[in-house]
N, C-alpha and C positions, 0 to 999 in steps of 0.2 A: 738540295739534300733534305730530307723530313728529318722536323726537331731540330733544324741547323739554329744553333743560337750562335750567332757572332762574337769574337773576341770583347770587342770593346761594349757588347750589352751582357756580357752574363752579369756583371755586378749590380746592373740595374735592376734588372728580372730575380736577382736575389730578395731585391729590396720590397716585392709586391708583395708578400708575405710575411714581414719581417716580425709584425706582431701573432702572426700563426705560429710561427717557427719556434719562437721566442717559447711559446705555451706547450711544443712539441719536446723541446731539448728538458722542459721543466714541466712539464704536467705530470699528473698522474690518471691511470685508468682505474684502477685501483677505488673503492670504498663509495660507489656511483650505484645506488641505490635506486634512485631517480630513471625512469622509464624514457629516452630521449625519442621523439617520433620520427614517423618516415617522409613525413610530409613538410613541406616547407611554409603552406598555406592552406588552409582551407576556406571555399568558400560559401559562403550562403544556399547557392542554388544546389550545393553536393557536392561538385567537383573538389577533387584534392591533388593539390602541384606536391610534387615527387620532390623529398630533398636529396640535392646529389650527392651529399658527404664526399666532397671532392678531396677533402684535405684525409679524411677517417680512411677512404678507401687506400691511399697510398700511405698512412701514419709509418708500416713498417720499410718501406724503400726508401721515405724520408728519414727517417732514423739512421739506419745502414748509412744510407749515403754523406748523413752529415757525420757518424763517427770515423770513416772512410778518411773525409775531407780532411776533418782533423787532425789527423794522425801521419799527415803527409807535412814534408820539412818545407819550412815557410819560404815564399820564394820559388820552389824548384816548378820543373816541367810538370813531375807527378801533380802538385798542388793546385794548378790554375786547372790541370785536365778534370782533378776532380770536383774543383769549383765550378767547373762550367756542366759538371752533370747535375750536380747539385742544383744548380739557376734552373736546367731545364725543368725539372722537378716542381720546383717553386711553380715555375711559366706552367707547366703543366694546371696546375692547381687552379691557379687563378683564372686561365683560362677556360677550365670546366666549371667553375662557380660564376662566372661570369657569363655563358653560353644558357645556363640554367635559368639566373635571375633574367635575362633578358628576353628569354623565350615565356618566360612566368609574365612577367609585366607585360610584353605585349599580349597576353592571351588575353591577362583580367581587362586592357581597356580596348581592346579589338578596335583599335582604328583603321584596319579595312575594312572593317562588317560596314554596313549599312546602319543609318543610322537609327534605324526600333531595334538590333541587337546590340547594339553599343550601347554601353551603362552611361548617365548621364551621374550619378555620385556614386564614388569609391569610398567605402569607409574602413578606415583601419585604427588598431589603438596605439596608441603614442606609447610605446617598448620603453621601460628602463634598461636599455640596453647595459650602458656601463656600470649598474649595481648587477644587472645578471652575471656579468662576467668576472665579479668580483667571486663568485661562489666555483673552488676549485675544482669539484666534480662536471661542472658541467659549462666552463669557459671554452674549453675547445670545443665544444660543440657548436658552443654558441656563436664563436669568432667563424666557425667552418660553415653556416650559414650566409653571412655576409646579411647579415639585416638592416644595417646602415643601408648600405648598398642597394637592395630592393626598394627601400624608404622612395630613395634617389630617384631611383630609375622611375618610377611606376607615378611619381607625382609629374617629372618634367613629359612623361611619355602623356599620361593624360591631359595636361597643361596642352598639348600640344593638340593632341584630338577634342579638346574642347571640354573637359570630361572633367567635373568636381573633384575633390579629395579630400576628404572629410576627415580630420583628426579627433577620435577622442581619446580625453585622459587617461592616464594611465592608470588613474584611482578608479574609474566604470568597474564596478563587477561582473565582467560580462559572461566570463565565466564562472561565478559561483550562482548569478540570475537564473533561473527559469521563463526558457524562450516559451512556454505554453500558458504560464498563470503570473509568472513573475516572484514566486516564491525564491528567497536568497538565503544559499548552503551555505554559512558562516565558517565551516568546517572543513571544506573541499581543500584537497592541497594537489601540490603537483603531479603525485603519484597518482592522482584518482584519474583517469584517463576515459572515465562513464562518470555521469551526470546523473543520479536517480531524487526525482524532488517526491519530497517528502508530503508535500499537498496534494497535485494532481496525477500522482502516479507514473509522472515522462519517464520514460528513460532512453538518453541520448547519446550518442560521440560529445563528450564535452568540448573538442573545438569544432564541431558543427554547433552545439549549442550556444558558443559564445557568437559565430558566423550569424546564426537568426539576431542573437541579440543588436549585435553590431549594426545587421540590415534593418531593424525597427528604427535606427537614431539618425537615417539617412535623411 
């Protein structure tokens, strides 16, 4: 049967989202000012990986279905029926974020390419993830990416193809630098979404400008 989730896993399959959820029954959409993108990654050479907002796309059936849940008398038949919709939901989520990042990762280290198209160093910047998600406009976004997650995947995947992984700090400016002179926008904030430097006249995708940066410290 499709979507059959078993008795004895829905509680499990609740459990894969539980800090998504958590931010779902308690967030707010509300006073997000803040521009969130559609991209999960961008990289160097131009390409840009699609974010799937696996969790965004489904926010209002998750809601529904967990005040559903709720409101069912603890114990009964109604209440495990609606828990087990609920899990599939969850299962749902995790599994299109999961499909996404792993389709991501293996693209950036192509270990069936040959090896002059395969990258011999990946470079990414070491994310303050859990200060970003202290900021309550943009925590569910940030949880609904899965960037732990990506971190994961895309190091052990190139470990495996033979394939560097280059961390830098998360102090680099790599976004406020200038990938054409090296001129740095002291000023740049998150809303600014174009990079225009003020010495040599670029003007860029500021996370492509941060991409070239990144690709110069390989």
């Amino acid at each position: 049967m499709r979507n059959r989730v078993l008795p004895r896993a829905f509680e499990r399959l609740e459990l894969l989202d539980a800090k998504v959820s958590r931010a779902v029954l308690r967030g707010r959409d509300g006073g997000n000012t803040t521009p969130l993108p559609d991209t999960l990654a961008t990289v160097s050479d131009g390409r840009e990986i699609a974010n799937p907002k696996a969790l965004r796309k489904r926010l209002k059936r998750l809601q529904r279905l967990s005040r559903w849940h709720s409101r069912k008398q603890k114990g009964s038949a109604n209440r495990k029926k609606a828990q087990r919709r609920l899990a599939r939901v969850h299962a749902r989520i995790a599994h299109v974020r999961q499909d996404a990042l792993h389709k991501a990762t293996a693209g950036l280290v192509a270990k069936n390419k040959s090896s002059d198209q395969r990258p011999t160093v990946i470079v990414i910047e070491d994310l303050h993830v859990s200060g970003m998600l202290k900021n309550r406009h943009l925590s569910r976004a940030i949880a609904d990416v899965g960037l732990y997650e990506f971190r994961r995947q895309l190091e052990y995947k190139a470990r495996d193809a033979g394939c560097l992984v280059h961390v830098v700090s998360r102090w680099e400016p790599s976004s406020k630098t200038c990938s054409g002179c090296g001129w740095i926008n002291e000023e740049l904030t998150l809303a600014d979404r174009v990079f225009i430097c003020q010495e040599c006249g670029l003007t860029i995708d500021r996370d492509f400008n941060a991409a070239q940066n990144l690709a110069a410290l390989a």
